[in-house]
C-alpha positions in Angstrom: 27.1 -4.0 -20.8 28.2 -0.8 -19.0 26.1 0.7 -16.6 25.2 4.1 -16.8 23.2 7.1 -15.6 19.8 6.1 -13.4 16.9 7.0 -14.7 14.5 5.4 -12.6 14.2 4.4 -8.9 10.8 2.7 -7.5 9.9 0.7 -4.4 12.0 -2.1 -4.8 13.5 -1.8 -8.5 16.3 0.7 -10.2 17.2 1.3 -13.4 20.2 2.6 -15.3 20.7 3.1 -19.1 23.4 2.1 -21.1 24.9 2.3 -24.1 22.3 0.9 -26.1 19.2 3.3 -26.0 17.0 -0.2 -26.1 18.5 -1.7 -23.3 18.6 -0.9 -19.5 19.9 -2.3 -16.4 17.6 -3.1 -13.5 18.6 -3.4 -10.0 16.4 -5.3 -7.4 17.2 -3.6 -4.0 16.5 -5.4 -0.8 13.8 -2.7 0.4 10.4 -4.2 1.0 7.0 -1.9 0.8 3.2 -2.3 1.6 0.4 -0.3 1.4 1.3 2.2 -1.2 4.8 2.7 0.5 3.0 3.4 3.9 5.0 0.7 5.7 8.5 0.0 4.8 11.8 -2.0 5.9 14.7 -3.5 4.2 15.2 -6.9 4.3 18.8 -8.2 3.1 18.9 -11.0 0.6 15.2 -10.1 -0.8 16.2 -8.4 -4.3 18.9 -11.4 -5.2 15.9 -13.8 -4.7 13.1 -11.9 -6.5 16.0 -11.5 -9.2 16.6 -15.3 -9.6 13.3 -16.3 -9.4 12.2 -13.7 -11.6 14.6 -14.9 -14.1 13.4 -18.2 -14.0 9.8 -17.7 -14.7 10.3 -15.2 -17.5 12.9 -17.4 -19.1 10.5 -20.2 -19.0 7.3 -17.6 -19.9 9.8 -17.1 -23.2 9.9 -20.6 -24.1 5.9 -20.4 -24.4 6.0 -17.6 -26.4 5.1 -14.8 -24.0 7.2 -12.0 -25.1 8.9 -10.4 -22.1 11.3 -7.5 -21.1 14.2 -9.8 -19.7 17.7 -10.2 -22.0 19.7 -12.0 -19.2 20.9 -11.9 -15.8 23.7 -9.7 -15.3 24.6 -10.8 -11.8 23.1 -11.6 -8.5 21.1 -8.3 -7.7 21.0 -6.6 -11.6 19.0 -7.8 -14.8 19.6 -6.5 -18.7 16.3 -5.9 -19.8 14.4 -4.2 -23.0 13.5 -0.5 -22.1 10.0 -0.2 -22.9 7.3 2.5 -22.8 5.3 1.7 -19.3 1.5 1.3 -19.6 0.0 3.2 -16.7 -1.9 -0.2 -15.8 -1.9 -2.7 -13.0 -3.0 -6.0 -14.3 -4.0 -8.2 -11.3 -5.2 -11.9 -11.9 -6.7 -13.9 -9.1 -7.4 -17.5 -8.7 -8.7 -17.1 -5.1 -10.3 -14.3 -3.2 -8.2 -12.6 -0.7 -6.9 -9.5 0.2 -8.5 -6.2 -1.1 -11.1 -8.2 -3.1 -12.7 -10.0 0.2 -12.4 -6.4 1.8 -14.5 -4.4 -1.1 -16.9 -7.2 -1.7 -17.3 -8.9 1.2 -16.4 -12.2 0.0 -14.9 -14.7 2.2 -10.9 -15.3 2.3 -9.4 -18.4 0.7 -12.7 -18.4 -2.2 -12.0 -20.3 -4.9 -13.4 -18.5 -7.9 -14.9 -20.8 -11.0 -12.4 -18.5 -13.7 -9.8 -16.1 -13.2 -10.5 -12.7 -12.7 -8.5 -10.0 -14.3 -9.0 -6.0 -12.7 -6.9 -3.5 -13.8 -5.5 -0.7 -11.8 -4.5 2.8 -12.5 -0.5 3.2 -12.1 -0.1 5.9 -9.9 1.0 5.8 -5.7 -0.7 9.1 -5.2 -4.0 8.4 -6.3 -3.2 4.7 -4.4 -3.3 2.7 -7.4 -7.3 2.7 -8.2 -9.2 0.1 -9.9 -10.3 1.0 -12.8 -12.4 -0.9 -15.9 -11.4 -1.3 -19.1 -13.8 1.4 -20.2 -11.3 3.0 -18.3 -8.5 2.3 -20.1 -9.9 3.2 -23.0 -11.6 6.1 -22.8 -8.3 7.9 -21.1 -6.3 6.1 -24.1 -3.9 4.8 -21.6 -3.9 1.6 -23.8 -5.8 1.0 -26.7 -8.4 -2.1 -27.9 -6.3 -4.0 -29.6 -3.1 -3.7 -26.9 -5.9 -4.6 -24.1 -7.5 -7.9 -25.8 -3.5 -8.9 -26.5 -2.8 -8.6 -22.7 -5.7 -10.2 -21.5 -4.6 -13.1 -23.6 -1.6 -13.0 -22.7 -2.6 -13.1 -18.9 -4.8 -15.9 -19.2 -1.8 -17.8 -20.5 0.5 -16.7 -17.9 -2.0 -17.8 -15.2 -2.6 -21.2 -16.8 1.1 -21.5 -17.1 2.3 -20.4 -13.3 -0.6 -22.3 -11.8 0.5 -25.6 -13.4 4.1 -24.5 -12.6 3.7 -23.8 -9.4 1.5 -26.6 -8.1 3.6 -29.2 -9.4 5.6 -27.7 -6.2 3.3 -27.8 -4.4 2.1 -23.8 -4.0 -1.1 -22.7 -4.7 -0.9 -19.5 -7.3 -3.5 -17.1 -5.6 -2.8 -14.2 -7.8 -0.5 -12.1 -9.2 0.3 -8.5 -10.3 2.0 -7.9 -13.4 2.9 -4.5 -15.6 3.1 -4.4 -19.4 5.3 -2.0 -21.6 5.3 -0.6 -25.5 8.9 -2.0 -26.9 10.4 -0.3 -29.7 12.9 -1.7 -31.8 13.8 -0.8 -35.4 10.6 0.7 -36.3 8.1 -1.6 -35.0 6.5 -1.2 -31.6 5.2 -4.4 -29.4 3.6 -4.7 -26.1 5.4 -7.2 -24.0 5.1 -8.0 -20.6 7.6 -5.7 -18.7 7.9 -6.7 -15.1 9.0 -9.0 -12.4 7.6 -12.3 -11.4 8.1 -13.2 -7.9 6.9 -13.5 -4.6 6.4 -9.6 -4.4 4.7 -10.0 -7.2 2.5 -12.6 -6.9 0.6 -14.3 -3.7 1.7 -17.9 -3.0 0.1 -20.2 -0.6 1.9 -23.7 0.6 -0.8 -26.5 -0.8 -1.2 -28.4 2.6 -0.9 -25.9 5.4 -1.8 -22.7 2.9 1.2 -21.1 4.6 1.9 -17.5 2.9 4.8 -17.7 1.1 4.7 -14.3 -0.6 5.1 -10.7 0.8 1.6 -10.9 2.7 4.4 -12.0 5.6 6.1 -8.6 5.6 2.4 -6.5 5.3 0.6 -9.0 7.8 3.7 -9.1 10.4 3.8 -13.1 10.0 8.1 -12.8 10.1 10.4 -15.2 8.4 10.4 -13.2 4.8 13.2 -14.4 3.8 13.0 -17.9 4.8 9.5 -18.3 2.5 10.9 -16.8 -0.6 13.5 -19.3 -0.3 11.3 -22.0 0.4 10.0 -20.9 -3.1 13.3 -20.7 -4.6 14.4 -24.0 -3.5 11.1 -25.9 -4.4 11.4 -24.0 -7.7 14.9 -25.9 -8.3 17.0 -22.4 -7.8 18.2 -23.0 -4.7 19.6 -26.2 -3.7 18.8 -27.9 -0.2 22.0 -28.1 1.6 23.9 -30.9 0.9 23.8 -34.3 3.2 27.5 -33.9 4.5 28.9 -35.7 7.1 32.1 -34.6 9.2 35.0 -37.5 8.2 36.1 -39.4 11.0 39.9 -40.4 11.0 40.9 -43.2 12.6 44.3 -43.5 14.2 46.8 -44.1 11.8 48.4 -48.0 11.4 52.2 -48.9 10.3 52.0 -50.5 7.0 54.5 -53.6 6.0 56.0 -54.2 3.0 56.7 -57.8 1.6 60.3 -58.2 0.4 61.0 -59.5 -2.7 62.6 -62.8 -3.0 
């Protein structure tokens, strides 16, 4: 598929059109962001691991029947994905209270909560991504009823799904931040989820030592980004550990004798 024009460049995503007017290319770029692009760096290596291991969830979010934007990985940094019509909506599930939640309410860090909780957030940097209800949502008709009970559905099975996923490596699934889109395709529209999956996505604690393994280490200053998203990857079975080589040791060379026929 040949890339074309860009049409879009975020925080840590670009994408280019093609030929096909349903399908884009998206480019994950090492840059790494926090509070509403306040503080930013680039880190080298981050946008070919968010890409693999955003491959690998969606592929395996397919395979449960939850309809997503990704076609295939192109190479190591790009994507081919459906081009879909963004909802202007942040949809955040948490699992345990941290972050901005403990800050508004109060509530201690590291809470468990008894269900997950779904907020929604309005879409826009400027405004610094507010939350929102989903009376919200609704009365602004940035989604409608029918497209918000669908989502939350489908959320609930995405959380189920990573949370079994993820501890069976033994990473606790905190919460996550995901985007959905309006797909188009020969006359019928769909909402599907349209975004990455990955640790900038999502916040992932180790389940023993509750080390961050998520981008809370690039806004909190804890270091060693990179090293924690491939912890992920490699637990995940993307990466590989490094194989158990051993240098050969020769030994000095011995004259062999040949018996002489008879």
């Amino acid at each position: 598929m040949k890339k074309g024009k860009k049409i879009y460049e975020g925080k840590a995503k670009i994408v280019f059109a093609t030929e096909n007017k349903n399908l884009v290319i998206q480019h994950f770029k090492d840059d790494a962001t926090a509070f509403n692009n306040q503080k930013r760096a680039k880190i080298e290596g981050k946008g070919v691991l968010n890409n693999r291991i955003s491959e690998y969830i969606l592929t395996n979010l397919s395979q449960i029947g939850i309809k997503n934007h990704l076609v295939k990985r192109i190479n190591m940094r790009e994507q081919l994905i459906k081009f879909v019509e963004i909802i202007p909506v942040e949809f955040i599930v948490r699992n345990i209270a941290t972050g901005s939640l403990t800050k508004r309410l109060g509530i201690e860090d590291g809470t468990v909560l008894d269900e997950p909780l779904i907020e929604y957030c309005l879409k826009d940097d400027k405004l610094g991504d507010p939350l929102i209800s989903k009376e919200h949502i609704l009365a602004f008709k940035w989604s409608d009823k029918k497209e918000v009970e669908k989502i939350d559905k489908y959320l609930h099975r995405i959380n189920d799904f990573m949370v079994g996923m993820f501890r069976g490596v033994g990473i606790k699934l905190v919460d996550f931040k995901v985007e959905f889109g309006r797909y188009k395709n020969n006359g019928k529209t769909e909402v599907i989820l349209a975004d990455e999956i990955s640790p900038d996505t999502c916040r992932l604690w180790d389940i023993n030592t509750e080390k961050k393994l998520d981008k809370d280490r690039f806004r909190n200053n804890l270091g060693d980004l990179i090293e924690a998203y491939q912890d992920v990857a490699r637990r995940l079975g993307i990466l590989h550990e490094q194989s158990n080589i051993r240098p050969i040791k020769f030994t000095k060379p011995r004259a062999v004798r040949f018996k002489k026929n008879k």
